[in-house]
PLY file of the C-alpha trace (Angstrom):
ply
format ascii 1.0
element vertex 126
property float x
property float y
property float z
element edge 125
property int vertex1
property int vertex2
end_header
0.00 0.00 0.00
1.47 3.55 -1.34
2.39 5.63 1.98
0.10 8.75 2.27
-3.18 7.20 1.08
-6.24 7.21 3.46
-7.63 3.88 1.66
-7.16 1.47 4.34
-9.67 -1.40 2.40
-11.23 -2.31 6.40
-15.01 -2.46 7.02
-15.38 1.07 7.68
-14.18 1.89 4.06
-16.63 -1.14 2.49
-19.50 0.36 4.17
-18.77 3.65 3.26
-18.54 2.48 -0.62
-22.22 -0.11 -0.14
-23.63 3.06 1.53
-22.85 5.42 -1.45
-23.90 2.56 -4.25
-27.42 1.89 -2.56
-28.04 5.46 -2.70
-27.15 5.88 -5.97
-29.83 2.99 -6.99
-32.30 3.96 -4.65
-31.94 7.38 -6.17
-32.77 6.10 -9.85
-34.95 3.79 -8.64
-37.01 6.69 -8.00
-36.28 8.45 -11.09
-37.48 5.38 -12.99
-40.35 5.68 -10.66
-41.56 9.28 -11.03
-40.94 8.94 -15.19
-42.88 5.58 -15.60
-45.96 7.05 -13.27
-46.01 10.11 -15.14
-46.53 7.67 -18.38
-49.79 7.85 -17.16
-51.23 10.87 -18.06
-49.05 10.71 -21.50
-50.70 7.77 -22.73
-52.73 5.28 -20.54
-51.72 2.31 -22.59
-47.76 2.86 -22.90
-48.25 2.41 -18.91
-49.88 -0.62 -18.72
-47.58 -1.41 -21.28
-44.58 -0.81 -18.96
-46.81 -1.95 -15.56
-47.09 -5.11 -17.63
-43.43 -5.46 -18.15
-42.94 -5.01 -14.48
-44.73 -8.23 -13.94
-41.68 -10.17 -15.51
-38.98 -12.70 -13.61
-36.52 -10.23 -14.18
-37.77 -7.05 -12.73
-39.29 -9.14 -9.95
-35.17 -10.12 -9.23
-34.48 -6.14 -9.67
-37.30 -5.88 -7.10
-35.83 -7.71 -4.08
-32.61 -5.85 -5.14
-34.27 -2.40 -4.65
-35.28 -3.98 -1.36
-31.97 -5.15 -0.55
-30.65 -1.77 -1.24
-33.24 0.43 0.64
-32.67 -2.13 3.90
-28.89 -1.65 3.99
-28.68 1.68 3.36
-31.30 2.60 6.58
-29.79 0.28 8.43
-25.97 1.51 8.00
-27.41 5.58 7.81
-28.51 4.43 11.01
-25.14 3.16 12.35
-23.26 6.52 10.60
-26.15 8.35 13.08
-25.34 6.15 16.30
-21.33 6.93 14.71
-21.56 10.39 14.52
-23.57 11.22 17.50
-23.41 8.53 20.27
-19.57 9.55 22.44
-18.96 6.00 22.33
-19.88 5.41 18.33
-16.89 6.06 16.69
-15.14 3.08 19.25
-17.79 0.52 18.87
-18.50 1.10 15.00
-17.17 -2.05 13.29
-19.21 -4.15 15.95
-22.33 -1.94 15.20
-21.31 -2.52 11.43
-21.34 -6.49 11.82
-24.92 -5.90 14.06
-25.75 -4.04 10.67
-25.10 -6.73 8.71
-26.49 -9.72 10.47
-29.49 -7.66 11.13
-29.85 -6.81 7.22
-29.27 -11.00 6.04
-31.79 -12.15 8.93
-34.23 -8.99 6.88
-33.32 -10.28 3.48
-34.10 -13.89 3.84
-37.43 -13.22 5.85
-38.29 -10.77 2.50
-36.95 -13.46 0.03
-40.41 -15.60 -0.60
-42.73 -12.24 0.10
-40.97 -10.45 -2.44
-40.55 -13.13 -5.21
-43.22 -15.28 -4.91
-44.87 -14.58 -7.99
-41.64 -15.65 -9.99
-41.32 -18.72 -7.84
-44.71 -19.22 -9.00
-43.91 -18.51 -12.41
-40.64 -20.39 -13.17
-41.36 -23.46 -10.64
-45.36 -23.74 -10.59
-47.74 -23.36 -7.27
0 1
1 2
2 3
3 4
4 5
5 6
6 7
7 8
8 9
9 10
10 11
11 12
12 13
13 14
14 15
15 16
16 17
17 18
18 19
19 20
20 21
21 22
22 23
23 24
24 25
25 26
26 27
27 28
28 29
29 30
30 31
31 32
32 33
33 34
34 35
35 36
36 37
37 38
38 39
39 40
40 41
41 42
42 43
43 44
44 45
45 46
46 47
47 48
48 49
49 50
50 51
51 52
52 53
53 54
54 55
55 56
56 57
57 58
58 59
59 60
60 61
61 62
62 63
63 64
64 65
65 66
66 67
67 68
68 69
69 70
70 71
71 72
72 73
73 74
74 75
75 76
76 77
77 78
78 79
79 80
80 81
81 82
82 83
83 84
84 85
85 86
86 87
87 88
88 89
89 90
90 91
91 92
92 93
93 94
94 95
95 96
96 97
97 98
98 99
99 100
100 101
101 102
102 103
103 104
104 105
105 106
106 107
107 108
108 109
109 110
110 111
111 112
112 113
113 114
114 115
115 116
116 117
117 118
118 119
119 120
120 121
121 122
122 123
123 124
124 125
C-alpha cells in the first residue's frame, strides 16, 4: 500500500462504498419511478404497457434488489447516526457494522419468498 493514502480497504471503508452505491440505486430507482408514473397521463396504454413489463422474472429479481438496497442503506445511515452522534460510536462502529449486517441477512431472507413469490410461481409452478 502507497504511503500517504487514506484507503485502508477495512469495514469502515466497504460500508462507506455499499452506503454510497445503494443510494445511488435507490436514487434512480425513483427516477425510474416518477418517469414511468407520469406515463400515465401521456398515454394510458404505454403504462400498462410498462406496468405489464414489471410483472416479468426479471424485474421481480431487480425488485428484491431495490429492497436489498433500501434495507442496507437505513440500516448503516442508522449506524453513521449512532457513529456520529453517540460519544462511544466512533469506538464501537465495526461491531455496530457487523450488528448491521447480520441484522440486514436475517431482513433479506425473511423478505426473500414475500418479495418473489410470484416468480417462484412462475418459473417453478404453485
Amino acid at each position: 500500500m502507497p504511503a500517504g493514502t487514506l484507503y485502508r480497504g477495512r469495514e469502515g471503508m466497504w460500508s462507506w462504498v455499499a452506503h454510497r452505491v445503494t443510494g445511488v440505486l435507490i436514487f434512480f430507482f425513483l427516477f425510474v419511478h416518477v418517469l414511468d408514473t407520469a406515463l400515465v397521463r401521456v398515454s394510458p396504454e404505454a403504462y400498462d404497457d410498462v406496468v405489464a413489463t414489471y410483472k416479468t422474472p426479471i424485474v421481480n429479481l431487480m425488485e428484491y434488489g431495490l429492497v436489498a438496497a433500501i434495507l442496507f442503506h437505513a440500516l448503516n445511515g442508522l449506524r453513521v447516526i449512532a457513529v456520529d452522534f453517540w460519544s462511544k460510536g466512533p469506538r464501537y462502529q465495526k461491531q455496530m457494522l457487523w450488528t448491521v449486517v447480520g441484522v440486514w441477512v436475517v431482513l433479506m431472507a425473511g423478505a426473500f419468498y414475500p418479495v418473489l413469490q410470484h416468480t417462484l410461481r412462475t418459473l417453478f409452478g404453485s
